[in-house]
C-alpha positions as CSV (number, residue, x, y, z in Angstrom):
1,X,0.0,0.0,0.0
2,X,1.1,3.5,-1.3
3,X,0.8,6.7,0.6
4,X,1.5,10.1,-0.5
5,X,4.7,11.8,1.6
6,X,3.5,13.7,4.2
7,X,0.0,12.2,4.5
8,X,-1.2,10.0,7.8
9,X,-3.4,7.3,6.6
10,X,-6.8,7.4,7.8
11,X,-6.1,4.0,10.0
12,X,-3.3,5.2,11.8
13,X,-4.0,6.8,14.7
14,X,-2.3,10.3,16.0
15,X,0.0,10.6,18.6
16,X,-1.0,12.4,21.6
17,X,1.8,14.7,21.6
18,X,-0.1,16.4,18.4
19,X,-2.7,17.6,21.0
20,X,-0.7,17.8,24.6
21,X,1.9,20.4,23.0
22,X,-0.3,23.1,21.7
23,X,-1.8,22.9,25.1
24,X,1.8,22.8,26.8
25,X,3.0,26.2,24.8
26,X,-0.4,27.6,24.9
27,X,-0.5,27.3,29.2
28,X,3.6,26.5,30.0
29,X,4.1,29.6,32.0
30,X,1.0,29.3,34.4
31,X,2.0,25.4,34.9
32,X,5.0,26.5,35.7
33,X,4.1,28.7,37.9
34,X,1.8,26.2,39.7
35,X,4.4,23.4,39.7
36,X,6.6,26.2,41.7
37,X,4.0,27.4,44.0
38,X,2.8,23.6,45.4
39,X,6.7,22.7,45.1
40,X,7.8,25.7,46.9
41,X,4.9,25.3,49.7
42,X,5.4,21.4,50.3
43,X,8.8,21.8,51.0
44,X,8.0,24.4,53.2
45,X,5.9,22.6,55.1
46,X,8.6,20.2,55.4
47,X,11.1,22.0,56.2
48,X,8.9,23.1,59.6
49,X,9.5,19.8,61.9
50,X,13.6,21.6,61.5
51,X,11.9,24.5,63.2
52,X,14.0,27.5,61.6
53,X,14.5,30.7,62.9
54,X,12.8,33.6,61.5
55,X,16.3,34.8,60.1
56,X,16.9,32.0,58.3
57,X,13.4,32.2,57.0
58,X,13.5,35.2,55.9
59,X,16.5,34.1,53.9
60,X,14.8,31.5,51.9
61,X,12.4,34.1,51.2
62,X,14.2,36.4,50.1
63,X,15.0,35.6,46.3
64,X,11.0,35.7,46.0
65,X,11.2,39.7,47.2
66,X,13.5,40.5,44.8
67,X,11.3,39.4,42.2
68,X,8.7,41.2,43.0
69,X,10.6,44.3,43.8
70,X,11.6,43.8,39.7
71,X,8.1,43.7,38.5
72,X,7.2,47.1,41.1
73,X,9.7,48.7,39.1
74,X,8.0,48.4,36.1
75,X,5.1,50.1,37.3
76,X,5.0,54.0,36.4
77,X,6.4,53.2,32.9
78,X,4.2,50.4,32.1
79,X,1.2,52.4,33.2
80,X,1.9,55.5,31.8
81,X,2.9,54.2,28.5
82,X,-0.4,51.7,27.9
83,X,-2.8,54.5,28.7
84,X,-1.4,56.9,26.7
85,X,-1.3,54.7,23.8
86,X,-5.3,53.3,24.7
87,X,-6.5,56.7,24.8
88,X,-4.6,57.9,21.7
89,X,-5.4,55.0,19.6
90,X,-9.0,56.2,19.9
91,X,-8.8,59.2,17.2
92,X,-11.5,61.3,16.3
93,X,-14.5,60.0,15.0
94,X,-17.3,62.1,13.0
95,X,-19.5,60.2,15.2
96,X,-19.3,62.1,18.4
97,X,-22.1,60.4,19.7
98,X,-21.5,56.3,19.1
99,X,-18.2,57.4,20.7
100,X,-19.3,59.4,24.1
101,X,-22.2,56.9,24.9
102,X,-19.2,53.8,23.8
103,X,-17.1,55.2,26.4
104,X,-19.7,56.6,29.3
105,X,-21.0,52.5,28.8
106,X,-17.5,51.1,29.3
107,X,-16.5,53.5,31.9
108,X,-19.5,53.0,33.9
109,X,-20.6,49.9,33.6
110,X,-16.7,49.4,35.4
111,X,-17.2,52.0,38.0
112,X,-20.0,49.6,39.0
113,X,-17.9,46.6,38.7
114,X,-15.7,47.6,41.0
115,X,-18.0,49.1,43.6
116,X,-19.7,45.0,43.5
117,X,-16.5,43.7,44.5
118,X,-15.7,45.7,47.4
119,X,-19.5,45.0,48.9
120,X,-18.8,41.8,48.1
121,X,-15.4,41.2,49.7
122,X,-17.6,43.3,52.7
123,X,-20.6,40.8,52.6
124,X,-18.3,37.3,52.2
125,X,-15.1,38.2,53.6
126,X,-12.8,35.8,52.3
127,X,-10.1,36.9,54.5
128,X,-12.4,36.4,57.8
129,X,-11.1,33.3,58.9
130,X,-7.3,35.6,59.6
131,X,-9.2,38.3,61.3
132,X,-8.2,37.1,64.9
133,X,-5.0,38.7,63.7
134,X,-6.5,42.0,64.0
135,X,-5.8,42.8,67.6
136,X,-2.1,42.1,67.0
137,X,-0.5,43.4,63.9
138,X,-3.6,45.3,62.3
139,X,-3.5,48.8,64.2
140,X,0.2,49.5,62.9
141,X,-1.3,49.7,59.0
142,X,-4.5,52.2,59.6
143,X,-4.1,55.3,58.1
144,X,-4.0,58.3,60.7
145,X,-6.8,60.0,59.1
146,X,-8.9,57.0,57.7
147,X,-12.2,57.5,59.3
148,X,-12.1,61.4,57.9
149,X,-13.7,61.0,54.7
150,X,-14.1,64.6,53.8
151,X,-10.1,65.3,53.9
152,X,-9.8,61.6,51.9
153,X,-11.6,62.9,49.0
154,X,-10.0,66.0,49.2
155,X,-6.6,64.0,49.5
156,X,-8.2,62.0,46.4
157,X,-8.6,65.5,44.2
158,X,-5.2,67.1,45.3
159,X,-2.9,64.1,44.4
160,X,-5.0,63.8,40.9
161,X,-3.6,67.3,40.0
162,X,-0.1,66.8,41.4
163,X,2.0,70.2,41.2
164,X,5.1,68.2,40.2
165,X,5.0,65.2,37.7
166,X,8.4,63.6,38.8
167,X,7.6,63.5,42.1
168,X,4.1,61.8,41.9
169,X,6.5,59.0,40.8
170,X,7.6,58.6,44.3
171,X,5.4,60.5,46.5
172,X,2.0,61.4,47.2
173,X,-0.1,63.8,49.4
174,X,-2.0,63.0,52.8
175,X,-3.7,64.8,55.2
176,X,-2.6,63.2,58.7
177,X,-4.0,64.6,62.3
178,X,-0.9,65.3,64.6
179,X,-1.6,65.7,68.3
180,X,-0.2,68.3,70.5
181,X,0.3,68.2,73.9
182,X,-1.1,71.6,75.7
183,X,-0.5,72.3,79.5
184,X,-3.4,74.1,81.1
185,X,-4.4,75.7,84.3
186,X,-7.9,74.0,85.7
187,X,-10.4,75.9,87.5
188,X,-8.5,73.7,90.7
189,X,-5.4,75.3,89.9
190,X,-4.3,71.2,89.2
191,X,-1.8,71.6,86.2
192,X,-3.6,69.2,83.2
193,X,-2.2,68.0,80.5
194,X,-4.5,68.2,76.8
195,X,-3.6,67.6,73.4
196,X,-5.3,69.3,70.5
197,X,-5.7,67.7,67.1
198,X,-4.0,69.7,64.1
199,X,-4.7,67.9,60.4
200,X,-1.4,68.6,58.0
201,X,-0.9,67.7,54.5
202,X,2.3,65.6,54.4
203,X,4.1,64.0,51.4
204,X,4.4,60.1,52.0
205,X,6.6,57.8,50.5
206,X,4.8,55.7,47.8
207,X,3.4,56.4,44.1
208,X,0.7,58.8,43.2
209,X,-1.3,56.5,41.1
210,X,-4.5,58.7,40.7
211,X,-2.0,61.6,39.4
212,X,-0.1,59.5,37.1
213,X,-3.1,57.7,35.8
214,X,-5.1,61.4,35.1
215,X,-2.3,62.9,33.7
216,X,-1.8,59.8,31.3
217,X,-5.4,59.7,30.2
218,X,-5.3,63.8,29.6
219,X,-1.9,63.6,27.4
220,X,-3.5,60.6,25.5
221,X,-6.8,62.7,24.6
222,X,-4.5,65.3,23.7
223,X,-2.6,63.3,21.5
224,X,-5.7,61.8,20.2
225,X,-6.9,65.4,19.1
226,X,-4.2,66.2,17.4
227,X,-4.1,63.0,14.9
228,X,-1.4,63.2,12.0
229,X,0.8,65.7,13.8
230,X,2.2,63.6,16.5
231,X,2.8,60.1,15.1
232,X,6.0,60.3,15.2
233,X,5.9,60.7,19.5
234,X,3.3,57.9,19.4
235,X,5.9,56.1,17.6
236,X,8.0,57.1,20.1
237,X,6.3,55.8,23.2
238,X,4.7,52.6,21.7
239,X,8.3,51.4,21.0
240,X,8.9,52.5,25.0
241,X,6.0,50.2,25.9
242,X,7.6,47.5,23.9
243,X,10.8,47.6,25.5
244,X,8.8,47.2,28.8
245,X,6.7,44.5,27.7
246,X,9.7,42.4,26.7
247,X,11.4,42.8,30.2
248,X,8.2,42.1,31.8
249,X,7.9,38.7,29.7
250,X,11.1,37.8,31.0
251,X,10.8,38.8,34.7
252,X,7.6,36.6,33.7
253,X,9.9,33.6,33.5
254,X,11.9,34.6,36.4
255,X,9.1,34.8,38.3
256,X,8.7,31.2,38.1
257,X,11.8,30.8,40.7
258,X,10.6,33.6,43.1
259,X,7.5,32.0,43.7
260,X,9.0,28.7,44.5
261,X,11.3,30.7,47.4
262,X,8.6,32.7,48.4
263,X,5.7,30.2,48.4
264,X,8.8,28.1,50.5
265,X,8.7,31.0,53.3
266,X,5.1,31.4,53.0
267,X,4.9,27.3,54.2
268,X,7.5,27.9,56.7
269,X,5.3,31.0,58.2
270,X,1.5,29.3,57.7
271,X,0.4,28.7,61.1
272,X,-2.8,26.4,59.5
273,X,-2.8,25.4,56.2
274,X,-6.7,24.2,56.5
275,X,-7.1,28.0,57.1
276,X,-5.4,28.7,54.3
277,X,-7.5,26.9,51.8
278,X,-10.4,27.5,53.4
279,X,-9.5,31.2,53.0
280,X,-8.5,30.8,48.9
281,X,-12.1,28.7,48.7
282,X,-14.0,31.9,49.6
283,X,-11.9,34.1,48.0
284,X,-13.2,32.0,44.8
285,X,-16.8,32.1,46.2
286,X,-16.4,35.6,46.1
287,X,-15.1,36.1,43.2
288,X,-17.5,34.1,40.8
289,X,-20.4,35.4,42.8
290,X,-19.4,38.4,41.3
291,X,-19.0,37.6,37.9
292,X,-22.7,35.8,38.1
293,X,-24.0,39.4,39.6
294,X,-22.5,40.8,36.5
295,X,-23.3,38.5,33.6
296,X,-26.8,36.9,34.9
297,X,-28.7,40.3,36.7
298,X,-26.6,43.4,36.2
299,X,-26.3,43.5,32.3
300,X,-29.5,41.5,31.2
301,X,-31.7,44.3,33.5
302,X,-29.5,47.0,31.6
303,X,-30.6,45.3,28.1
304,X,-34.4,44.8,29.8
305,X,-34.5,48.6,30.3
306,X,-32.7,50.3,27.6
307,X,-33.0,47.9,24.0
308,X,-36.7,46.4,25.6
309,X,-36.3,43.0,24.1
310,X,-35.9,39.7,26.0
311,X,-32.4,39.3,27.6
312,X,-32.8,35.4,27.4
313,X,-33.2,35.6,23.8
314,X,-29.9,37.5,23.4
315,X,-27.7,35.7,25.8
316,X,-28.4,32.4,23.8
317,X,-27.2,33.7,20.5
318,X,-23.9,35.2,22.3
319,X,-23.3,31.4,23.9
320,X,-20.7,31.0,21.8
321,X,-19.1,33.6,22.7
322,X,-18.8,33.1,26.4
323,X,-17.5,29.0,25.7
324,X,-14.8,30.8,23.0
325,X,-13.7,32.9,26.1
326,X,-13.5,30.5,28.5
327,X,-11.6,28.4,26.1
328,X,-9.1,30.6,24.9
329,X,-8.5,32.7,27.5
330,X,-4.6,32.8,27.9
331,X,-3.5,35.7,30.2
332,X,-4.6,38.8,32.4
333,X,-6.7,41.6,30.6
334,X,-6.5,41.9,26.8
335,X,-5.2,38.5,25.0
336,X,-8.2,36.4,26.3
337,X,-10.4,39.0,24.6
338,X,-8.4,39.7,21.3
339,X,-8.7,35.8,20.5
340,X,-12.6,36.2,21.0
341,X,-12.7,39.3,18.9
342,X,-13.5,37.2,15.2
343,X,-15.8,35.2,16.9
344,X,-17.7,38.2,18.9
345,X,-18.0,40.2,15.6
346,X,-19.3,37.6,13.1
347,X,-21.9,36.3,16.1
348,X,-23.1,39.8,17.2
349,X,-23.6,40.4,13.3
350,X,-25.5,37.0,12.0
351,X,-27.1,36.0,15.3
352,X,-28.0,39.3,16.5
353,X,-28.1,41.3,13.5
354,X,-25.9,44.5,15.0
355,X,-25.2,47.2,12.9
356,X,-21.5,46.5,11.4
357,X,-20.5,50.2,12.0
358,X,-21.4,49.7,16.1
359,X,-19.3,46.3,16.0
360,X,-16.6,47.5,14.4
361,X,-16.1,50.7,16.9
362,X,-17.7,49.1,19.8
363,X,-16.0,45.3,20.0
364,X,-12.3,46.6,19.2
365,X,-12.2,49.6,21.6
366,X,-14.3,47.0,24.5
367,X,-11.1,44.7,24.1
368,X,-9.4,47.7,25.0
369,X,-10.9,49.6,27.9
370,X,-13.6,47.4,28.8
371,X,-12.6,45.2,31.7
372,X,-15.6,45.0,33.8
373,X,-14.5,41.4,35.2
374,X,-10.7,42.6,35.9
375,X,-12.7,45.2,38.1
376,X,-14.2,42.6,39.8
377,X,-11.4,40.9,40.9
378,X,-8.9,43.1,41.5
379,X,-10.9,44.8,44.0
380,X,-11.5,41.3,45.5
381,X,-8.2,40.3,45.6
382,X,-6.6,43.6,47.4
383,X,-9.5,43.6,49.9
384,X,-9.2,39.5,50.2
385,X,-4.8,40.6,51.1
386,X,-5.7,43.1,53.3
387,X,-8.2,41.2,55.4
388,X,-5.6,38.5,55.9
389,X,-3.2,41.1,56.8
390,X,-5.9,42.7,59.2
391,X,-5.5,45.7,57.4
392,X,-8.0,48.0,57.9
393,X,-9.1,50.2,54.9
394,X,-11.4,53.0,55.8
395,X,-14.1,54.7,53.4
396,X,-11.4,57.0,51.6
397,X,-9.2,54.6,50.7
398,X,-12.5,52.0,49.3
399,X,-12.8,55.4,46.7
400,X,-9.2,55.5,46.0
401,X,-8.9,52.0,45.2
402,X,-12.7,51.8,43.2
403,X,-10.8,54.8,41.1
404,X,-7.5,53.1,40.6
405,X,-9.0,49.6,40.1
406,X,-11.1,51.4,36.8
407,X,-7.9,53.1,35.3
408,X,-5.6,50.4,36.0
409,X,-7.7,47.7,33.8
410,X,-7.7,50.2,30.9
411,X,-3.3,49.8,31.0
412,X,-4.1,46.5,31.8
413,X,-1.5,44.8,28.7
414,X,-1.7,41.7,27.7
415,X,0.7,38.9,28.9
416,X,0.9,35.6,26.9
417,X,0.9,32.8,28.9
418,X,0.7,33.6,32.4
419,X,-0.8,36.1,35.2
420,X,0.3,39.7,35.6
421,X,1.5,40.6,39.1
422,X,2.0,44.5,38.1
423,X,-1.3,45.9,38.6
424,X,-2.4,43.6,41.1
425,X,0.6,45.6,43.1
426,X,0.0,48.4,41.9
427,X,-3.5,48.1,43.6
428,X,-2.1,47.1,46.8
429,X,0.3,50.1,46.6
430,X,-2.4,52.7,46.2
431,X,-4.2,51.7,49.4
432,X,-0.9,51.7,51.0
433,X,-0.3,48.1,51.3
434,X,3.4,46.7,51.3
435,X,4.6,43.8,51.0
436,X,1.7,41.7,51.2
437,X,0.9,38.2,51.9
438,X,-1.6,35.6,50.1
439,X,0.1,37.0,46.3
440,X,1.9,34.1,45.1
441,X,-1.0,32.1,45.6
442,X,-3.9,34.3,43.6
443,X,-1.7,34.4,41.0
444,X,-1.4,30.5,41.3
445,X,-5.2,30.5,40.7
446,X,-5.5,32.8,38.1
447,X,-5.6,30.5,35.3
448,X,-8.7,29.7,36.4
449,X,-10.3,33.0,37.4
450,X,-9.0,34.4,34.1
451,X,-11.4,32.5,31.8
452,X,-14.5,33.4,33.6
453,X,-12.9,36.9,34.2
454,X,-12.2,36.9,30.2
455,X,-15.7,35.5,29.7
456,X,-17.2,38.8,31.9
457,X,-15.4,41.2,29.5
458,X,-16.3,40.1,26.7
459,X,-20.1,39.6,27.0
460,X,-20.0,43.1,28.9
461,X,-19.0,44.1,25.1
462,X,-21.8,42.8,23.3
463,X,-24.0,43.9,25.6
464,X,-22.7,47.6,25.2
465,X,-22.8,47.1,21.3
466,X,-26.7,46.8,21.5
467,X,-27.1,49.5,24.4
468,X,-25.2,51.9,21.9
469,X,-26.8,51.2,18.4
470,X,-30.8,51.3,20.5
471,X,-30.2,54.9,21.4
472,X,-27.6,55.7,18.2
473,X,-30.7,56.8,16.2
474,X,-28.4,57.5,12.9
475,X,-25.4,55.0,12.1
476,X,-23.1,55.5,9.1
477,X,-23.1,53.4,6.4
478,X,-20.2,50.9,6.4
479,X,-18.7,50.1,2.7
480,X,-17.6,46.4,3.5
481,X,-13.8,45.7,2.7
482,X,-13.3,42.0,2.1
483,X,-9.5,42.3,1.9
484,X,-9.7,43.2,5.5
485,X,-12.7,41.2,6.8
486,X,-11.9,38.2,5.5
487,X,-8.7,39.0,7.2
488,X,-8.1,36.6,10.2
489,X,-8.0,38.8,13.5
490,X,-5.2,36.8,16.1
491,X,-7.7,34.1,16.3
492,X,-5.7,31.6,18.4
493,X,-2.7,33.4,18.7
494,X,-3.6,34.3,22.3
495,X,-3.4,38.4,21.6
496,X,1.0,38.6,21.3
497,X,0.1,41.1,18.1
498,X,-2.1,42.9,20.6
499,X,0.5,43.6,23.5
500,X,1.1,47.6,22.7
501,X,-2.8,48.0,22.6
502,X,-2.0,49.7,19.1
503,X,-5.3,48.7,17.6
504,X,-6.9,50.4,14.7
505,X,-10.9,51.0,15.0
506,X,-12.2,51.3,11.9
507,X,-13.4,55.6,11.4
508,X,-17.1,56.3,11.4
């Protein structure tokens, strides 16, 4: 019997390696990352009955700081450089209103997203079962002026408009209370001492987020107004973000060893390891509780009220969209959504018969800023750290991080292969969290939060397409371009074209 070279016959059956290795390059990293964090923690645990001393522990430790201290410094670059290129990549559109009702949709529909998860993380408490800790170690992280929530929204406005740009990169504004001791004569003629309360606005050591973040989004509108005549510094400063993004793919691979070492510590220091679970198990209660909230009653009531047509109807034609999302998801934000993106389009037009000019706007610039699921979680996950720090976080600082959770997830970049510790830490930072505990193993876990968090965004996306072409009363026609729409858009390629955010939404 003859074959033709290079055929298999029909008979023979396939290796498995044909279907184990796209899987192993697709999901490597995160394996990895798992293999190191249940390595790192059993030997940990095993390393107890030795009974160490803290110094040594804080030794073995140690690589697994340095790590992280790599990927912090990555912070003010990466952010500054993906939201000035989001918000430039916008351009003008003749269409001002597809694009102001796109973006108050996206923008809101997150603010909300990230209000749920902090009632949420209130309501559940993941962290609860570590609050005993309170009394002992929680007092020494409260802000001085916490329960003021007048001077924390003031604080909020006055480090948005910093007065000096290079210092927001370090510092930020607070206002504190400082106590001062007064000695009085009493109507006894008893000498008394009494303190009066002064409040002072002091710099702090730590990032201004807010200001960096506002000052981003206003350069990147500014560069978006001017088109044609500043290419050349958009050039400029996507080539920047590239440079980051390639040394964050590698510290990606290094972080690999300093979970192991820090996981190690983390089993060296875990006084109950049924605790611990127990505490990760809510934590995922709490998290797809609120993705439910967000995909089963918050956006079918939205398309109830506003397009007036049965929500059950439309979430069955987008089905395939939510099992595409939960199957390809590959990473953080953006690459789990830019896989989706041929499949969202083509369903949203056949199935629910959306106008092609709303799509084409809509879906793109959603894969961009829309991240209502990140907002879900990343709130979660930095009130989830801070109750198992017993770290209390009073109502200014909840406003802070609602803020910084919305404008993070829009510089959100996309990371092939593997979770993104920089704006989880960047989160933490804002609230004025250090060094916290719990991270190596949420980003363990978030292979598996990331396709239901992917899932979330996406669908949040074709719900906005409809809310915007119901009240759009006068669409453009779109002159179809088959060399470009028969053009495959990264459809398994996990987003890696994607990373610098520099897509191109079609003009209206």
């Amino acid at each position: 019997m003859v074959f033709q070279e290079g055929k298999i016959p029909p008979n023979v059956p396939q290796h498995q390696g044909f279907k184990l290795r796209p899987f192993w390059r697709r999901h490597k990293l995160s394996i990895l990352i798992v293999t190191a964090t249940v390595t790192g923690f059993s030997i940990g645990l095993t390393l107890r009955h030795f009974e160490p001393d803290s110094r040594t522990i804080q030794l073995i430790g140690f690589p697994g700081k340095i790590v992280i201290r790599s990927f912090i410094l990555l912070i003010v670059p990466l952010i500054v450089c993906n939201v000035t290129v989001g918000i430039s990549s916008l351009g003008k559109g003749d269409n001002g209103r597809l694009v102001g009702l796109t973006i108050s949709f996206f923008f809101g529909i997150a603010l909300f997203c990230a209000v749920l998860g902090i009632v949420l993380a209130f309501l559940i408490h993941p962290g609860k079962l570590s609050i005993s800790s309170e009394e002992n170690g929680g007092e020494q992280y409260r802000s001085n002026n916490d329960d003021q929530i007048l001077d924390s929204v003031i604080d909020l406005f006055r480090n948005a408009f910093p007065n000096n740009l290079m210092r927001a990169t370090f510092m930020n504004e607070v206002t504190v209370v400082e106590k001062q001791a007064l000695s009085e004569l009493s109507t006894n003629t008893t000498e008394q001492n009494a303190t009066t309360s002064t409040k002072v606005v002091k710099l702090q050591d730590g990032v201004n987020y807010i200001g960096l973040l506002v000052f981003s989004v206003v350069f990147g509108c500014a560069m978006a107004s001017l088109g044609d005549k500043v290419v050349l510094l958009r050039q400029v400063i996507v080539q920047v973000n590239a440079v980051i993004m390639k040394i964050l793919q590698f510290l990606l691979w290094i972080l690999i060893i300093g979970m192991f070492f820090w996981m190690c510590e983390e089993g060296l220091k875990t006084p109950s390891v049924t605790e611990m679970f127990q505490n990760i198990g809510l934590y995922l209660v709490t998290v797809f509780t609120g993705y439910a909230i967000h995909q089963l009653f918050l956006l079918p009531a939205l398309y109830l009220i506003i397009v007036r047509k049965n929500p059950l109807k439309f979430f069955v034609n987008i089905l395939p969209v939510f099992f595409t999302a939960i199957g390809t998801s590959s990473s953080f934000y953006l690459n789990g959504s830019a896989a989706t993106l041929p499949v969202t389009m083509r369903t949203m037009e056949e199935q629910n018969k959306a106008h092609p000019c709303v799509t084409r706007f809509v879906l793109p610039l959603g894969m961009i800023v829309h991240m209502g699921g990140g907002c879900i979680d990343l709130t979660i996950q930095v009130l989830f750290i801070s109750q198992v720090m017993a770290i209390h976080l009073g109502a200014g600082a909840l406003v802070i991080l609602s803020l910084t959770t919305v404008l993070l997830t829009v510089a959100a970049p996309g990371i092939a292969g593997g979770p993104n510790p920089v704006f989880l830490l960047a989160a933490l930072s804002s609230v004025g969290i250090r060094n916290p505990s719990y991270i190596s193993l949420l980003l363990a876990i978030d292979w598996l939060v990331d396709r239901f968090r992917t899932s979330s965004n996406v669908i949040g996306d074709c719900y906005v397409a409809m809310f915007v072409q119901k009240l759009c009363k006068h669409l453009p026609d779109v002159v179809e371009d088959k060399s470009a729409t028969n053009k495959p858009v990264n459809d398994a390629g996990g987003g890696d074209d994607l990373q610098d955010k520099d897509v191109v939404v079609t003009k209206l």
